[in-house]
C-alpha positions in Angstrom: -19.8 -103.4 99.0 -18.7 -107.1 98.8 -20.4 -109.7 96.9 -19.1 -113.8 96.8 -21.0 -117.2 95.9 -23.0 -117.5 99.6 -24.0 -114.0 99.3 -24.9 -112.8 95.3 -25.5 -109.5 94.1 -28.9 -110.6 92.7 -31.3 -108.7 94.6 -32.0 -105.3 93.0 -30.4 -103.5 95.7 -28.9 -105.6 97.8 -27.9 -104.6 101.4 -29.9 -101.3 100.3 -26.5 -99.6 99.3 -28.3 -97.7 96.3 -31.4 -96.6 99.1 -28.6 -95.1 101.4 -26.7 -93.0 98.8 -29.9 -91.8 97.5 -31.4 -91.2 101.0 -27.7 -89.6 102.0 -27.8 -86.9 98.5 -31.7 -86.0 99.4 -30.8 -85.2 102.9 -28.0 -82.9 101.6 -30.4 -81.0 99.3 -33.0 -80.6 102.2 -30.6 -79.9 105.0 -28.6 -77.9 102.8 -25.6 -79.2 103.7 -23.0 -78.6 101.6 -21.0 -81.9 100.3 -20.7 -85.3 100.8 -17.5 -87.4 101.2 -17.7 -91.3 100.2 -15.3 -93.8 101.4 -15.2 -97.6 100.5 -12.9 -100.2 100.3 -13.0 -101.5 96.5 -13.6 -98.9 94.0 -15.9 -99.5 90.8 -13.1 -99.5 88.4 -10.6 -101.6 86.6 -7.6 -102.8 88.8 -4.5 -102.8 85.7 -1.4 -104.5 86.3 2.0 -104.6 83.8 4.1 -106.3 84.6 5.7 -109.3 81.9 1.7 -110.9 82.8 0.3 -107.9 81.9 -3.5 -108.2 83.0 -6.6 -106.5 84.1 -9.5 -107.4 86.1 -13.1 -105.2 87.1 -13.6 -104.6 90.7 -17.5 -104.8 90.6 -20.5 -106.4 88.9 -21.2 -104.3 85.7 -24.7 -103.7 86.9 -23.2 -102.4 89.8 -20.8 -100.4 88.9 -22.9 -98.9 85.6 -26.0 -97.9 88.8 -23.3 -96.5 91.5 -22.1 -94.0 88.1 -25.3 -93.0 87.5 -26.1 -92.0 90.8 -22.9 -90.2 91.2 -22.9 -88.4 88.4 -26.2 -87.3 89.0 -25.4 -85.7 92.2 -21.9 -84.7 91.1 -22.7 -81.1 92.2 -23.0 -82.4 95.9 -20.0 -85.1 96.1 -17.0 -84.0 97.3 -14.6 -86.7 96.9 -14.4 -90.8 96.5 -11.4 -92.6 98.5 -10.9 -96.2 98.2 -8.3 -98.6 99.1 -7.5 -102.1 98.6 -5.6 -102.2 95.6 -2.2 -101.3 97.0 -2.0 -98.5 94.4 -2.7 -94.7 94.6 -4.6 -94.6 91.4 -6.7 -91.3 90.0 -9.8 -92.7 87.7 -12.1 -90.7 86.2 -15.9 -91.5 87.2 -17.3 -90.0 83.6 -21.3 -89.5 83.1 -23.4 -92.0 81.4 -22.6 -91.7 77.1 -19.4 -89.4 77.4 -16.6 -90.1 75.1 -13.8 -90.8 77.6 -10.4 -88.9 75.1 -13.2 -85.9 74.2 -13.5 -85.5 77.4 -10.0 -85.5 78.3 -9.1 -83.2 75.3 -11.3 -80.8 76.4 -11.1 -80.5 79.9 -9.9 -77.7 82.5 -7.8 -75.6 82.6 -10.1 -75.4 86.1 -12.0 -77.0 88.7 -15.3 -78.4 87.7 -18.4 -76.4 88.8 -20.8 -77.9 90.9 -22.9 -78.5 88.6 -24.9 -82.3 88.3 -23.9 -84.4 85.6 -20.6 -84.0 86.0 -16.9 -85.9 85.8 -16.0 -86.9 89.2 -12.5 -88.4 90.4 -11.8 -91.7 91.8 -9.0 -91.9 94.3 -7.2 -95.3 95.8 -4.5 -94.7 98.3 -0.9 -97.0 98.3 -1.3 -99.2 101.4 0.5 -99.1 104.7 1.3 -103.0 103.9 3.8 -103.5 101.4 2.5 -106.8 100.6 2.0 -106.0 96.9 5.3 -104.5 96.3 4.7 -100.8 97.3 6.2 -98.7 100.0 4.1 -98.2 103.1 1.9 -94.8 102.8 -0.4 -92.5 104.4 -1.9 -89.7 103.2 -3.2 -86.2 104.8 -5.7 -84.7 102.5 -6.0 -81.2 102.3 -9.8 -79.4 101.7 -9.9 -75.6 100.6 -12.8 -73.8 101.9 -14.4 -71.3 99.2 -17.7 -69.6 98.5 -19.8 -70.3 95.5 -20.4 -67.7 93.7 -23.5 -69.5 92.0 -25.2 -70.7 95.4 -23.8 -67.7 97.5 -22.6 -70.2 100.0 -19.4 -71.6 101.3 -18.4 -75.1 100.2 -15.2 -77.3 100.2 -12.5 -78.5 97.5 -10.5 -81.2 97.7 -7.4 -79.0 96.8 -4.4 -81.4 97.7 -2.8 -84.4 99.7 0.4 -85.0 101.2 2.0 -88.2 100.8 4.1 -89.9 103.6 6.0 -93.4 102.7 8.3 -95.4 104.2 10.7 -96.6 102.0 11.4 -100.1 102.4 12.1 -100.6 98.3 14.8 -98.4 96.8 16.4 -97.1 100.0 19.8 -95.8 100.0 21.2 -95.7 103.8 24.2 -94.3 104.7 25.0 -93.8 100.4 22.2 -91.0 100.8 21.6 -89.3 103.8 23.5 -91.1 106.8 20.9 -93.1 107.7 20.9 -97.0 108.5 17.4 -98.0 108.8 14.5 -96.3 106.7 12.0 -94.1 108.6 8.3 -92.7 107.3 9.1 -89.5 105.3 7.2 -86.9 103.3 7.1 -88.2 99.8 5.2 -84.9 97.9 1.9 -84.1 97.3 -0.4 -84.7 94.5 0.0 -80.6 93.3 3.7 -81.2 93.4 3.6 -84.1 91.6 0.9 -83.4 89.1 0.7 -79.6 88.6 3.0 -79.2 86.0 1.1 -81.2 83.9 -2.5 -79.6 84.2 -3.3 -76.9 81.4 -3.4 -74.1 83.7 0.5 -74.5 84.3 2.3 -72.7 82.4 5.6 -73.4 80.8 9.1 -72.7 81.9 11.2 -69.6 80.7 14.6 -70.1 79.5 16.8 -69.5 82.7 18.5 -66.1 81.6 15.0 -64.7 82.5 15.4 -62.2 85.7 14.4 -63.8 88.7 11.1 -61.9 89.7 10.4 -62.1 85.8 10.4 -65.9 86.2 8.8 -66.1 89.3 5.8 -63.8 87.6 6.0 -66.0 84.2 5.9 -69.4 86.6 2.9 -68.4 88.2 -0.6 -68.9 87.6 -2.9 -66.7 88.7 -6.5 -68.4 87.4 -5.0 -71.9 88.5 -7.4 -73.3 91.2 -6.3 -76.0 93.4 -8.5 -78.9 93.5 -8.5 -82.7 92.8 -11.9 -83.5 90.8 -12.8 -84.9 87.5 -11.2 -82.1 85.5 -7.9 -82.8 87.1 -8.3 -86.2 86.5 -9.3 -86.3 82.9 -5.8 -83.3 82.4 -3.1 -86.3 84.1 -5.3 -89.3 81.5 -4.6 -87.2 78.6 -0.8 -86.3 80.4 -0.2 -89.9 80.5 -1.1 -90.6 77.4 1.4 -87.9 75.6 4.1 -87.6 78.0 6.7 -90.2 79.2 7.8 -87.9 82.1 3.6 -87.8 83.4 3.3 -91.4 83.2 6.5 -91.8 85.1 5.9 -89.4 87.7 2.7 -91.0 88.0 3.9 -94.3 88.3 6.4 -93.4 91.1 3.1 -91.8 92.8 1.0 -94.7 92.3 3.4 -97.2 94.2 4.9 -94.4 97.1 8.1 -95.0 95.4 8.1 -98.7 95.6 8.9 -101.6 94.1 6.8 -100.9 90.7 6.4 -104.3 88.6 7.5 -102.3 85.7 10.5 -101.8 87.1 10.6 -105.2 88.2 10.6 -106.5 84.6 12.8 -103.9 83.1 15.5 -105.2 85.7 15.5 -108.8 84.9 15.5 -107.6 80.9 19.2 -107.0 81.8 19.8 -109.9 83.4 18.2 -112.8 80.6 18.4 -113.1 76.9 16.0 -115.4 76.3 11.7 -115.8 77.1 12.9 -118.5 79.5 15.3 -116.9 81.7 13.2 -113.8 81.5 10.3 -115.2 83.0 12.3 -117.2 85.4 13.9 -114.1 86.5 10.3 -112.7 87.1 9.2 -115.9 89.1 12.1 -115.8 91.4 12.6 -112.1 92.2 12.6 -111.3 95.8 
């Protein structure tokens, strides 16, 4: 997946990474296998930091990245989820098919799972680290697949439906002014339908609170709300970002396992400088 100066990405398929995925979807359809799961290291994405040097860098060659879409999206009916890592982040990106316009999509996706169907949205997943290096708390995550048949194919076949994220939470920890505790242990953060599920279209809103209680809990619930982590879901929380302060913060929280976001970072030392100078000096020398 890694390309540097004594080893280019020239070839037309080098290290015959577009041969294998191919080879790996035909052998689904033949073996009639259900899914496949893909796993790598970088993601073909955008890595996006703000901070007060806001920037933003792409993760692979365009060529790259453009043929691994293609291929993906082509075969969207059989892929069943794509984890990365290495960006210290537990980012969602949505994988969107060749020509699609990215805030159409978005306005007009869910309120459900995609079908498997080719051609298809598909969701992008990195996971925080369990080094803190980059300023976010250790994590782990437990991923949780729903079994289901398919009523198109007749067959049964698996949803990502959720995750549960576990930190340790060396940035922001309390100690004895919260719970009793001197030194921080790994605890259960949430999980991604805690976090995000209020803000997917198939949630539906609160009542005021005079509402009887079994009245609430039959208003609160959602009935036709499937449980699954895929490109719908993904486009919904893009488009919850973009409108709602209170998606992009709880996404934010997510993203870093509750750890030391630079946001936050820069938001801090705004209240502690009143000029460019110390404000970027404050930056430089934060520990």
């Amino acid at each position: 997946m890694l390309y540097n100066i004594w080893r280019p990405a020239l070839p037309q398929d080098p290290i015959t990474r577009e041969s294998f995925l191919r080879g790996m979807y035909y052998s689904t359809y033949l073996k009639a296998a259900p899914q496949v799961l893909i796993c790598g290291h970088i993601m073909p994405a955008l890595t996006v930091k703000l901070d007060a040097r806001a920037f933003f860098r792409v993760n692979w060659e365009p060529e790259y990245a453009s043929r691994y879409r293609d291929l993906v999206s082509a075969y969207s009916d059989v892929v069943l989820a794509q984890l990365f890592g290495h960006q210290h982040e537990g980012t969602l990106t949505t994988l969107l098919p060749r020509g699609t316009q990215p805030w159409n999509a978005a306005a007009s996706a869910g309120p459900r799972c995609n079908p498997r169907q080719p051609n298809l949205p598909t969701a992008l997943l990195s996971s925080p680290s369990v080094s803190p290096k980059d300023g976010n708390n250790p994590a782990v995550r437990v991923l949780v697949f729903d079994r289901f048949q398919d009523e198109q194919e007749q067959t049964w076949a698996y949803a990502l439906g959720d995750y549960a994220q576990y930190r340790l939470p060396l940035y922001g920890f309390v100690g004895r002014s919260g719970f009793g505790r001197t030194d921080p242990v790994f605890e259960f953060e949430s999980s991604f339908q805690d976090t995000f599920r209020p803000f997917l279209r198939c949630a539906k809103p609160r009542q005021l609170p005079w509402s009887d209680s079994s009245e609430e809990q039959e208003t609160n619930s959602s009935p036709g709300c499937s449980r699954c982590i895929d490109g719908s879901v993904s486009l919904q929380i893009a488009d919850a970002i973009r409108r709602s302060p209170f998606a992009y913060a709880a996404y934010q929280n997510h993203r870093y396992a509750g750890g030391r976001d630079v946001a936050s970072g820069a938001i801090s030392c705004s209240s502690l400088a009143t000029t460019e100078e110390e404000f970027l000096r404050c930056i430089d020398e934060m520990p």
